[in-house]
PyMOL CGO cylinders between C-alpha atoms (Angstrom):
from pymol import cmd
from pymol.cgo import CYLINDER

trace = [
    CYLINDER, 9.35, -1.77, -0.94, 6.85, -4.31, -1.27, 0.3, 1, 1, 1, 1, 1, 1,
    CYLINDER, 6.85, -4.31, -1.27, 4.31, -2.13, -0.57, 0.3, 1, 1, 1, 1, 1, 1,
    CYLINDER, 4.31, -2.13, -0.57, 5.51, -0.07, -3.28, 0.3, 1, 1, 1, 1, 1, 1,
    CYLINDER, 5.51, -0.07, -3.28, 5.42, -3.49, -5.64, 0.3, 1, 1, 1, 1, 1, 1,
    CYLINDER, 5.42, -3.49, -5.64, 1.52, -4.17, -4.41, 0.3, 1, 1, 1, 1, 1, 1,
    CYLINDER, 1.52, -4.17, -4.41, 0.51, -0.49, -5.27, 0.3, 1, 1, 1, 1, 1, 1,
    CYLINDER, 0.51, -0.49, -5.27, 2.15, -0.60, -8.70, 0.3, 1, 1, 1, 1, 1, 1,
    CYLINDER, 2.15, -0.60, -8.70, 0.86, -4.26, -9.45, 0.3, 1, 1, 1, 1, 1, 1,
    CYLINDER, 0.86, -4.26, -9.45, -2.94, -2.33, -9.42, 0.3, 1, 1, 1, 1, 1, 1,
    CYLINDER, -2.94, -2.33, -9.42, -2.27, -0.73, -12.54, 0.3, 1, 1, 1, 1, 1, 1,
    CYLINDER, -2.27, -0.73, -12.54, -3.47, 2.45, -12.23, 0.3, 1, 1, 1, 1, 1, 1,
    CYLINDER, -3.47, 2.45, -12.23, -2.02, 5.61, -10.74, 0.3, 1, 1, 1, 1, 1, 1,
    CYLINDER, -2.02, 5.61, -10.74, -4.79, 6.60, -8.46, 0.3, 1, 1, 1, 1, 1, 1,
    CYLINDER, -4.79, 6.60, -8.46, -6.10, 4.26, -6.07, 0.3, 1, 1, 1, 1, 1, 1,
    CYLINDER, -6.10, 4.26, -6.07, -7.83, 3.98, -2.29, 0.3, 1, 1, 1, 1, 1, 1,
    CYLINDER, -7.83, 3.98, -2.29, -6.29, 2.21, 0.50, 0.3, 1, 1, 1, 1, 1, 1,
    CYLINDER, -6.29, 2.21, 0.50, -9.03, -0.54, 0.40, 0.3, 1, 1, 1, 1, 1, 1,
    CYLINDER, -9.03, -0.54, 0.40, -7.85, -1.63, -3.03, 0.3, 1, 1, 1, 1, 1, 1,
    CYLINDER, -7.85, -1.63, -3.03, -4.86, -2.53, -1.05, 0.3, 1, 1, 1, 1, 1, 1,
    CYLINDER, -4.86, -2.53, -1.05, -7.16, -5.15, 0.59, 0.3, 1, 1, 1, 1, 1, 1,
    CYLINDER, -7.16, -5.15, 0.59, -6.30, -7.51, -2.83, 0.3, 1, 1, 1, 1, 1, 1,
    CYLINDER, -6.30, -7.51, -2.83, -2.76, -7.59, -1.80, 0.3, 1, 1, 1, 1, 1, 1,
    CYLINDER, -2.76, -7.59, -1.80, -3.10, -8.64, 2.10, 0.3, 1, 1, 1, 1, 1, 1,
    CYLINDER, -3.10, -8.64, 2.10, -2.96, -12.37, 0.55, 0.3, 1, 1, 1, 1, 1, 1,
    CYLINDER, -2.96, -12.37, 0.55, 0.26, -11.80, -1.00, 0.3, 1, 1, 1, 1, 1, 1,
    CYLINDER, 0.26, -11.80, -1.00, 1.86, -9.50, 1.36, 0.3, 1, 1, 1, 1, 1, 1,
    CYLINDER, 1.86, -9.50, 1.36, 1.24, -12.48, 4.08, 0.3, 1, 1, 1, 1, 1, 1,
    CYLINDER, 1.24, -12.48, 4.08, 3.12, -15.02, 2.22, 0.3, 1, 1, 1, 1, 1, 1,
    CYLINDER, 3.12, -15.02, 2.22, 6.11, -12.36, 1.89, 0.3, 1, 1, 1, 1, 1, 1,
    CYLINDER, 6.11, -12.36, 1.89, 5.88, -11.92, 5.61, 0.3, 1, 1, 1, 1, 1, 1,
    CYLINDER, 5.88, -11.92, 5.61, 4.29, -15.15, 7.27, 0.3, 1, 1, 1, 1, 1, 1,
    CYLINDER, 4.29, -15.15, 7.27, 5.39, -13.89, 10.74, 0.3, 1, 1, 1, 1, 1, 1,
    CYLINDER, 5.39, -13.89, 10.74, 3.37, -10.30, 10.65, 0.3, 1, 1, 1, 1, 1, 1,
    CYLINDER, 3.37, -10.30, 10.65, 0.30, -10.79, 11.29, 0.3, 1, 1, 1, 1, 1, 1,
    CYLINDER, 0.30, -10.79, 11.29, -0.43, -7.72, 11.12, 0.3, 1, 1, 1, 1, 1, 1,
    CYLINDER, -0.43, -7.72, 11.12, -0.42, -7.22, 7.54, 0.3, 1, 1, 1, 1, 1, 1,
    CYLINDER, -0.42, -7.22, 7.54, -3.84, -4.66, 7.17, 0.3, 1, 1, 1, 1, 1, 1,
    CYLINDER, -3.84, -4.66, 7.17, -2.42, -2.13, 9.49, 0.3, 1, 1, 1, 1, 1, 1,
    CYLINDER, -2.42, -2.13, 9.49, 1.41, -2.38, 8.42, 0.3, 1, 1, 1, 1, 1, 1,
    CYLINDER, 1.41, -2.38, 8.42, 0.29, -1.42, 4.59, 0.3, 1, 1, 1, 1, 1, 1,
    CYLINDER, 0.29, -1.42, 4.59, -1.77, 1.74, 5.79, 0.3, 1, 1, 1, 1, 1, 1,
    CYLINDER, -1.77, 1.74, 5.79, 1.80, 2.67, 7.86, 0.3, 1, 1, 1, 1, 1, 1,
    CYLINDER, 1.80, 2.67, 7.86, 4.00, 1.53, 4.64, 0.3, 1, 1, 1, 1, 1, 1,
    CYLINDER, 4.00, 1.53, 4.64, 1.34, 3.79, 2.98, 0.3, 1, 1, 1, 1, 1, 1,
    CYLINDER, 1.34, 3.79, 2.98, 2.29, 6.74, 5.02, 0.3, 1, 1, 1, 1, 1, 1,
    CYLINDER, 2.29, 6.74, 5.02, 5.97, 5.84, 4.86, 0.3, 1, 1, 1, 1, 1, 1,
    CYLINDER, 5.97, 5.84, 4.86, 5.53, 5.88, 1.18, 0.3, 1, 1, 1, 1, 1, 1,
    CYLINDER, 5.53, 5.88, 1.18, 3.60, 9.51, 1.36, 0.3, 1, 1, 1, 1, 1, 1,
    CYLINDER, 3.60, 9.51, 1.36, 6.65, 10.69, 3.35, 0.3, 1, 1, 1, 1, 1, 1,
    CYLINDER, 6.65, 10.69, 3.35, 9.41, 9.69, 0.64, 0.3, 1, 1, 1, 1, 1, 1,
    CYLINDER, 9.41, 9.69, 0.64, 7.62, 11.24, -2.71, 0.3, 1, 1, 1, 1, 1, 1,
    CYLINDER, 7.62, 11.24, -2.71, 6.46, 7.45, -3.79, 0.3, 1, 1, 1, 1, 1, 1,
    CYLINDER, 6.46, 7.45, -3.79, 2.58, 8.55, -3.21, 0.3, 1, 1, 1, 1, 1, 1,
    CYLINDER, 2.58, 8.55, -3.21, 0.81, 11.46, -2.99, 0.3, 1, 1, 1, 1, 1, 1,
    CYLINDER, 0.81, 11.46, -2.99, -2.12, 11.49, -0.29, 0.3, 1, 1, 1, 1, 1, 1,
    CYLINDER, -2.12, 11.49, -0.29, -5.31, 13.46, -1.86, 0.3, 1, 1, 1, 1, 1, 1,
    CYLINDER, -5.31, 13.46, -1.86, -7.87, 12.88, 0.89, 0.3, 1, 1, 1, 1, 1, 1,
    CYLINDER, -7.87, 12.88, 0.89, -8.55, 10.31, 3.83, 0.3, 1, 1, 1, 1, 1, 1,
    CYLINDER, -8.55, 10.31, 3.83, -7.66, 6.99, 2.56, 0.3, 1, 1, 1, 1, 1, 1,
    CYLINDER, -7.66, 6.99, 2.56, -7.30, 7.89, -1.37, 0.3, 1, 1, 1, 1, 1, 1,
    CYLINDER, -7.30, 7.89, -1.37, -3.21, 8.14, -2.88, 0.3, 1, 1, 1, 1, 1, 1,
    CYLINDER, -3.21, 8.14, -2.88, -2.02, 9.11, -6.48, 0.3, 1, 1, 1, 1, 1, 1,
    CYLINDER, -2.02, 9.11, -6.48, 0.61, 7.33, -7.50, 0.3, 1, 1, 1, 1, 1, 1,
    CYLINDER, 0.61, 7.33, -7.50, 3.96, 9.54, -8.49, 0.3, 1, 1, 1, 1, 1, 1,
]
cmd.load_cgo(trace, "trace")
């Protein structure tokens, strides 16, 4: 779900996985021990997709739901 918190904290309803790239700072002090953080949002992304949350609308671009 804290993916879910960084992609609503953008403000806006469509947005591209890089914009994501402004929340890697604050996604690694919620989870000091992934270091991983870059590739675990694009899965969480996916995860998200999955589960209504996002909707994909072409390589690397989402629409908020």
């Amino acid at each position: 779900m804290d993916v879910l918190t960084a992609v609503r904290s953008l403000g806006k309803r469509e947005f591209a996985a890089k914009d994501m790239n402004a929340k890697i700072k604050d996604l690694s002090r919620l989870h000091p021990n992934n270091h991983h953080v870059r590739e675990k949002i694009r899965q969480q992304l996916q995860v998200l997709r999955d589960k209504g949350f996002v909707e994909f609308l072409e390589r690397g671009n989402y629409r908020l739901r």
